[in-house]
C-alpha positions in Angstrom: -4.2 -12.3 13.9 -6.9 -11.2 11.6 -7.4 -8.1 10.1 -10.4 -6.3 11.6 -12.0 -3.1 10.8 -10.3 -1.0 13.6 -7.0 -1.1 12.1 -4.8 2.0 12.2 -1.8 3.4 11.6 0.4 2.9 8.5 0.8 -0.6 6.3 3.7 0.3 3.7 3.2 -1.4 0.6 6.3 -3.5 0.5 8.0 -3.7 -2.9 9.8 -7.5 -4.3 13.4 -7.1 -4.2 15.0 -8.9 -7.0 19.0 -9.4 -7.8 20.0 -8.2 -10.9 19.1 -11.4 -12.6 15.3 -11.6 -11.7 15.8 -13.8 -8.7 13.7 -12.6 -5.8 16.0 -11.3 -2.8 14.8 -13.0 0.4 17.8 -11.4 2.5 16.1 -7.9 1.7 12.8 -9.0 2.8 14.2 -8.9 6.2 15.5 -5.9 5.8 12.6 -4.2 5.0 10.7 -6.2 7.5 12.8 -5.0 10.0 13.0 -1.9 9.2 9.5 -1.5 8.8 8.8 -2.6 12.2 11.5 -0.2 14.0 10.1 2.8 12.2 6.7 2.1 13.7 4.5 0.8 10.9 1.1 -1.2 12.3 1.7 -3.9 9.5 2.3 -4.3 5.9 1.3 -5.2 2.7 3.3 -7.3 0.3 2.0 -8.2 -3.7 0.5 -5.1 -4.5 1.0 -3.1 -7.3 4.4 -1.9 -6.0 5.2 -5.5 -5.5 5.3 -6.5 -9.0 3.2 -9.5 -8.1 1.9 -10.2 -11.5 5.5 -10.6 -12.5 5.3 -13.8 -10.1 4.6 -17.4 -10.4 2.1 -18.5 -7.8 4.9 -20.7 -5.4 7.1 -17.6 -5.7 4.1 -15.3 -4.4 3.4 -17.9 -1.5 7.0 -17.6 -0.7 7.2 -13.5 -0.5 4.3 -13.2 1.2 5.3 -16.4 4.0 8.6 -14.4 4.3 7.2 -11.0 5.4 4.7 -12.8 8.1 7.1 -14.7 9.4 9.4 -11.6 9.7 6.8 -9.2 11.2 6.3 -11.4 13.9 2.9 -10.9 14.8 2.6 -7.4 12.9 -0.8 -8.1 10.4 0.2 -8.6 6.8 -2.5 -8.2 4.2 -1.4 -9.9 0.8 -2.5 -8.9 -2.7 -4.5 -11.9 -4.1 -5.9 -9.9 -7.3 -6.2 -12.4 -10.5 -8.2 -12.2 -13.3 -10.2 -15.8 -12.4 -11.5 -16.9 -8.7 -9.7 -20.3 -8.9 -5.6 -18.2 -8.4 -7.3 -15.8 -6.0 -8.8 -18.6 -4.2 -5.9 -21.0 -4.6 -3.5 -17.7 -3.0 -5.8 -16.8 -0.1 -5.7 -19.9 1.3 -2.2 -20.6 1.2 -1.3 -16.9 2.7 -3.9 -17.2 4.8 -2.6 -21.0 6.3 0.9 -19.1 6.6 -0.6 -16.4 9.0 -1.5 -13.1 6.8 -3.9 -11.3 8.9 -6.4 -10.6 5.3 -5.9 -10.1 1.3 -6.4 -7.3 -0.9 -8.6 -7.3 -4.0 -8.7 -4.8 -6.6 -11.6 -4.8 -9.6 -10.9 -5.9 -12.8 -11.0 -3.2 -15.3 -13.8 -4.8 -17.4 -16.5 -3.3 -14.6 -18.4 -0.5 -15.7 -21.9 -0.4 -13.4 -22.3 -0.1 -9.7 -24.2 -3.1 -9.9 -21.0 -5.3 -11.5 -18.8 -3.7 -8.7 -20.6 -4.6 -5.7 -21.6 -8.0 -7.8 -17.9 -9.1 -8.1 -17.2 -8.3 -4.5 -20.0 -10.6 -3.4 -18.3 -13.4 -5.8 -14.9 -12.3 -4.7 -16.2 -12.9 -1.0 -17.5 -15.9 -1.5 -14.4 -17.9 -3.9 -12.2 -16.4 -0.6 -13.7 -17.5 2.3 -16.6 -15.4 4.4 -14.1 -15.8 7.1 -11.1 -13.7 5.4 -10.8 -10.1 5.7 -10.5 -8.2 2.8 -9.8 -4.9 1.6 -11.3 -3.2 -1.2 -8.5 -1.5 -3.4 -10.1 1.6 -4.9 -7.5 2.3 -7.2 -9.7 4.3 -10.9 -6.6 5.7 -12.0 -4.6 3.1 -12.5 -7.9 0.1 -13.0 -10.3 2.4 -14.7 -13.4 1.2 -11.8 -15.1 4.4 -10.7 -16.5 3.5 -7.1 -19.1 6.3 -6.0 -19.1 6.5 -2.3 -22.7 4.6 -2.3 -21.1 1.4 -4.5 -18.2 1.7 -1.3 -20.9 1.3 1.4 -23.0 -1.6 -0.4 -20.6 -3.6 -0.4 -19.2 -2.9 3.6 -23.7 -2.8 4.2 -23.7 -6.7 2.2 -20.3 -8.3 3.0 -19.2 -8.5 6.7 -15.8 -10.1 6.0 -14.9 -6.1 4.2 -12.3 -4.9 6.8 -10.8 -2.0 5.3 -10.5 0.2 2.2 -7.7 0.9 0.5 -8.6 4.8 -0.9 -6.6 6.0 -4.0 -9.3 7.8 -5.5 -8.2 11.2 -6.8 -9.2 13.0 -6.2 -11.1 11.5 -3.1 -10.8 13.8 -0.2 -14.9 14.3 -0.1 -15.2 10.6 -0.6 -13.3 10.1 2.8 -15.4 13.1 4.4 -18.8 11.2 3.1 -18.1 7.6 4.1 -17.2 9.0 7.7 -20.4 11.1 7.8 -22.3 8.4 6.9 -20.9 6.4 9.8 -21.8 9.3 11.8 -25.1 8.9 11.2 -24.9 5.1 11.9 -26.5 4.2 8.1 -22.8 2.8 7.8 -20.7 0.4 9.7 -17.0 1.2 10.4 -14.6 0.2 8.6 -10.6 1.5 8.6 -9.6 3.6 5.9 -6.2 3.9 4.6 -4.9 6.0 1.9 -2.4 5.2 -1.3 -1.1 7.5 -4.0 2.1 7.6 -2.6 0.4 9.5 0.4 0.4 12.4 -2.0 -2.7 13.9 0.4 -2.3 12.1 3.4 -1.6 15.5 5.5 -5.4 16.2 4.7 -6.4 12.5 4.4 -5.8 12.2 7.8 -7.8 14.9 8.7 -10.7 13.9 6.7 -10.9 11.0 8.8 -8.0 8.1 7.3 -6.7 6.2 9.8 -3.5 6.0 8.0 -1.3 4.7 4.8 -1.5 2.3 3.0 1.4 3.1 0.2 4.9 2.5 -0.8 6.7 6.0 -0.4 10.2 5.1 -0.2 10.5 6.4 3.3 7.6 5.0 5.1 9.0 6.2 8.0 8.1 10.1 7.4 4.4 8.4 6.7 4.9 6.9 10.0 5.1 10.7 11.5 2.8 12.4 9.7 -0.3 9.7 11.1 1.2 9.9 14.4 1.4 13.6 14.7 -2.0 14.0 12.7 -3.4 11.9 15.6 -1.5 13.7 18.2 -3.5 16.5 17.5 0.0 18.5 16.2 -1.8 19.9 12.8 1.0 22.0 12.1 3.8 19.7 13.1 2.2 17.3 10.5 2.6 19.4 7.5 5.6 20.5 8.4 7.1 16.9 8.2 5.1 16.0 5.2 6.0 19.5 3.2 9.3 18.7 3.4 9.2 15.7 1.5 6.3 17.0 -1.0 9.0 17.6 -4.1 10.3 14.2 -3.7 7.2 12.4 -2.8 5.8 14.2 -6.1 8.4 13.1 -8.1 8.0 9.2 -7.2 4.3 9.8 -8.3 5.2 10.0 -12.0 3.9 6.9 -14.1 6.9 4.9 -15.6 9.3 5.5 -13.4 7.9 5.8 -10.3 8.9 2.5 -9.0 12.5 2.7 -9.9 13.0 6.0 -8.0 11.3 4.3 -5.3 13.6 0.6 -5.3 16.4 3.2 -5.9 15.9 5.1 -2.5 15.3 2.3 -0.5 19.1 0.7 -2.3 20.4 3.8 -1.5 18.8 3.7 2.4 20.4 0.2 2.7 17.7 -1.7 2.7 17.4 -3.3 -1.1 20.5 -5.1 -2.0 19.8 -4.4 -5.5 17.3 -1.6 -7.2 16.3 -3.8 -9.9 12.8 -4.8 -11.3 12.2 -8.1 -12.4 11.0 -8.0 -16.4 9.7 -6.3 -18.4 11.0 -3.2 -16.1 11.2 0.5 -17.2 14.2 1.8 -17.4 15.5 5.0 -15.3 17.8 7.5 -17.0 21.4 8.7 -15.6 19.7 12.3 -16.0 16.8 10.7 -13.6 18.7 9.6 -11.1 20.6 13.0 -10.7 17.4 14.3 -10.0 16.7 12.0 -7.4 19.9 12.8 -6.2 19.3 16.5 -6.1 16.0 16.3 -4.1 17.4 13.8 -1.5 20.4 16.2 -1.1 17.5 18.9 -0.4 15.6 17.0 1.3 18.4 16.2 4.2 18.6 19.9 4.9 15.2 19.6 6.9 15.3 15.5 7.8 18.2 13.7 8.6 17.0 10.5 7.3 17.7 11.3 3.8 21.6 11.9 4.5 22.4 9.0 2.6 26.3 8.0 2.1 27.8 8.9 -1.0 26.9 6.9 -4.3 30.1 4.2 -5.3 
């Protein structure tokens, strides 16, 4: 199963559970793959930024990522393979690739400044891969400093075939979505899917800007799960409604620092990490942090039962 440019639906971004020592947690890689598949996700994606996977030595990466494909049992799972030389993200792709992930994901190192380096070091990226691997462009400025214009987004889907899907965290970037889909309209661009991270901060009017879903790691992919469905349902209203309610904590995961801890920590506290700990060098969460958390998961039950969560030991 290969990823193709039709895809749809959501793909949480699957964080690395680790025991407290650093060891990675394999038993909670079932969990979540599990789980993931029962809320109603169309695949997932495992090493991205919410997977620590820089934290990782390459055999360990092989073994996440072989884990959650063997788990999602015929669900598509796109790894990470971002490195700063061709040679890793070769070396990766093939081995995920031999193990049955359906593509990879490649975001731009942070030394690219011109359109003409972007759509350069795609063609390279292309070519160290494989023309017969799907990728996915991560378009990620705020976090690797690459502005990608909508034009630099359709050179490189216009000159590289293999370019399944983009992975949109431009923000903002609602008009970016609106353009790319006109300019399929007009048939100067091939399709391609578009799936949307930030946490799915705007996914309620992603969606209607033309996503096809998420692409994220929200700590309960499930609501995600909703709001695409609903959005493609036609239930506009419905939609909001499910992802208002979780706005204040879905905002609150968005901070930079922390974000990942109040994320591990949810999904510990939904049952599905054994263990909320990062492997080093990790940001710490406060106690004052977590009461917060606390708080807006306690609010947030009033209007979804999902986040009625036993009491903390």
């Amino acid at each position: 199963m290969k990823l193709t440019p039709d895809a749809r639906g959501v793909f949480p971004i699957a964080p690395t559970p680790f025991f407290d020592d650093g060891a990675i947690d394999f038993a909670s890689i079932d969990r979540l793959a599990d789980f993931y598949a029962a809320c109603g996700s169309a695949g997932v994606t495992v090493l991205g930024q919410l997977g620590e996977a820089a934290k990782l030595e390459h055999s360990e990466s092989v073994e996440v990522a072989t884990r959650m494909i063997r788990r999602m049992a015929g669900r598509p799972v796109v790894v990470g393979v971002s490195a700063p030389g061709f040679a890793a993200m070769r070396a990766l792709t093939q081995e995920v690739m031999d193990a049955g992930a359906a593509g990879v994901m490649i975001a731009p190192p942070n030394t690219l400044r011109t359109d003409d380096q972007i759509v350069g070091y795609y063609r390279q990226a292309a070519e160290a891969i494989g023309a017969d691997v799907p990728f996915v462009i991560q378009d990620y400025p705020l976090t690797f400093s690459v502005q990608m214009t909508p034009g630099v987004i359709r050179r490189i889907v216009t000159e590289l075939a293999s370019c399944a899907m983009l992975k949109h965290e431009d923000w903002p970037g609602l008009e970016k979505i609106a353009q790319l889909r006109e300019w399929e309209r007009e048939g100067v661009m091939r399709h391609i899917s578009i799936l949307c991270g930030n946490g799915g901060l705007f996914l309620d009017y992603e969606m209607e800007r033309g996503a096809d879903g998420a692409n994220t790691g929200y700590c309960f992919p499930d609501m995600l799960c909703d709001v695409v469905r609903l959005s493609a349902a036609g239930q506009r209203e419905a939609a909001h409604d499910r992802f208002d309610a979780h706005l204040p904590l879905l905002r609150y995961e968005q901070q930079p620092g922390v974000g990942l801890a109040v994320r591990k920590h949810v999904l510990m506290r939904r049952g599905l990490l054994a263990s909320s700990a990062q492997r080093k060098p990790a940001a710490a969460i406060s106690k004052t942090a977590l009461a917060e958390v606390e708080h807006l998961l306690g609010r947030l039950a009033k209007h979804d039962a999902r986040a009625q969560l036993p009491a903390r030991r």
